[in-house]
Structure formats: structure tokens, C-alpha cells
C-alpha positions as a printed Julia matrix, in Angstrom:
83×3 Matrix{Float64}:
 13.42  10.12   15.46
 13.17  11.72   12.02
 12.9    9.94    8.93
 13.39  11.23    5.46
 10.56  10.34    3.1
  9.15  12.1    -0.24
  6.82  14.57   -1.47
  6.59  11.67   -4.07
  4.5    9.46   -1.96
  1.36  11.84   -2.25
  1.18  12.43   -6.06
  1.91  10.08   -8.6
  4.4   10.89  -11.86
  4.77   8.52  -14.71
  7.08   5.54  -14.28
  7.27   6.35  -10.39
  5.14   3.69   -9.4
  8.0    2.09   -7.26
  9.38   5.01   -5.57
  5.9    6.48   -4.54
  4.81   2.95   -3.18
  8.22   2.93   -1.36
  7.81   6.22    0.3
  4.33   5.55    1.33
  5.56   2.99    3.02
  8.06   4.95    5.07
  4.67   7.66    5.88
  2.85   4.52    6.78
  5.75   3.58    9.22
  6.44   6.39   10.74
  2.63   6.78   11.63
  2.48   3.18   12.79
  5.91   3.68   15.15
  4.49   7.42   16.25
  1.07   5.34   17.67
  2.68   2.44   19.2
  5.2    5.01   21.06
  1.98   6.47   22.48
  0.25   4.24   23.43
  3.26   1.86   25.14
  4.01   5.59   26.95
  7.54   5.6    25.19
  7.63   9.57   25.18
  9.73   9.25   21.76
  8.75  11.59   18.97
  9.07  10.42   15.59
  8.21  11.93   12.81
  8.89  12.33    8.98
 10.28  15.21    6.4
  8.88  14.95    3.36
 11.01  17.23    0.87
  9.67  17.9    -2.37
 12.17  17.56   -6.25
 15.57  18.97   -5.03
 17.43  19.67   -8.69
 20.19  17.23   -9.06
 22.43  15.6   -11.79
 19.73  12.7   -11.46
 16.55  15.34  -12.32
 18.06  17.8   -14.22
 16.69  15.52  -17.74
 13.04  16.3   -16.32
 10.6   18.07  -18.04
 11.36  21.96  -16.73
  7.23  22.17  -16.66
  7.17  19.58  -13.81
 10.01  21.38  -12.2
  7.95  24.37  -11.73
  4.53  22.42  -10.85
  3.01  23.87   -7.55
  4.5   22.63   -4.94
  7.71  21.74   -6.2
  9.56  25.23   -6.31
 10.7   26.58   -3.12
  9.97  30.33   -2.19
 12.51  31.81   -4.3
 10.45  30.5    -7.49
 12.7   27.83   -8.36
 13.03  23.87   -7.38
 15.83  23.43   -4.73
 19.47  22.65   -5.8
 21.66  20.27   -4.14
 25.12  21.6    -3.33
């Protein structure tokens, strides 16, 4: 199982409260269902991908300087485009 969660959950940005908290509680989740799989001997794998900002119509108003942040640019020195 693979769940898609957010870079977001791990550092906080202004008015994100509500996002973050949501995405920490799909970390806290997955965690919780990876344990109780081990333990009741399940042998299912579950785990979480936790992308950083990908550039979209919906981020493109942000602040280029947060684009660029560490972490948020892929290797190519820029922050990820949808297509």
C-alpha cells in the first residue's frame, strides 16, 4: 500500500496550519497501519511518498523565494512542474 502524503507535514508555512495537521495525520497512519501489519503477521507493506511543492496553477502566486527553499527544488535546480 502506498499513500500520498506531503513534504508539508514536516515544516510549517504561514496559513498552512490545516494542511500540515492533515498530512501528519496521513504519516501518523501509515506508521500506525505499517505496525499493526507487523505485528498481526499480515506481510503487507505500506508505506508513504511524501513529495515536496510541485509548481502548479494553484502555487504559481507563491513567493518564488519559497519556491527555491532547500528542499523544495528538485535536482535540476528548479521546483517540479505538473504536466
Amino acid at each position: 500500500m502506498v499513500v500520498t502524503g506531503s513534504a508539508a507535514e514536516a515544516k510549517g508555512r504561514p496559513a498552512g496550519a490545516l494542511y500540515a495537521a492533515s498530512k501528519a495525520s496521513v504519516r501518523s497512519l501509515v506508521r500506525t497501519l505499517a505496525l499493526d501489519s507487523a505485528v498481526l503477521d499480515r506481510r503487507i507493506r505500506i508505506n508513504a511518498v511524501t513529495p515536496g511543492l510541485i509548481e502548479t496553477p494553484m502555487t504559481s502566486h507563491k513567493d518564488p523565494a519559497v519556491n527555491a527553499a532547500p528542499g523544495m527544488v528538485s535536482g535540476c535546480g528548479r521546483c517540479p512542474r505538473a504536466c
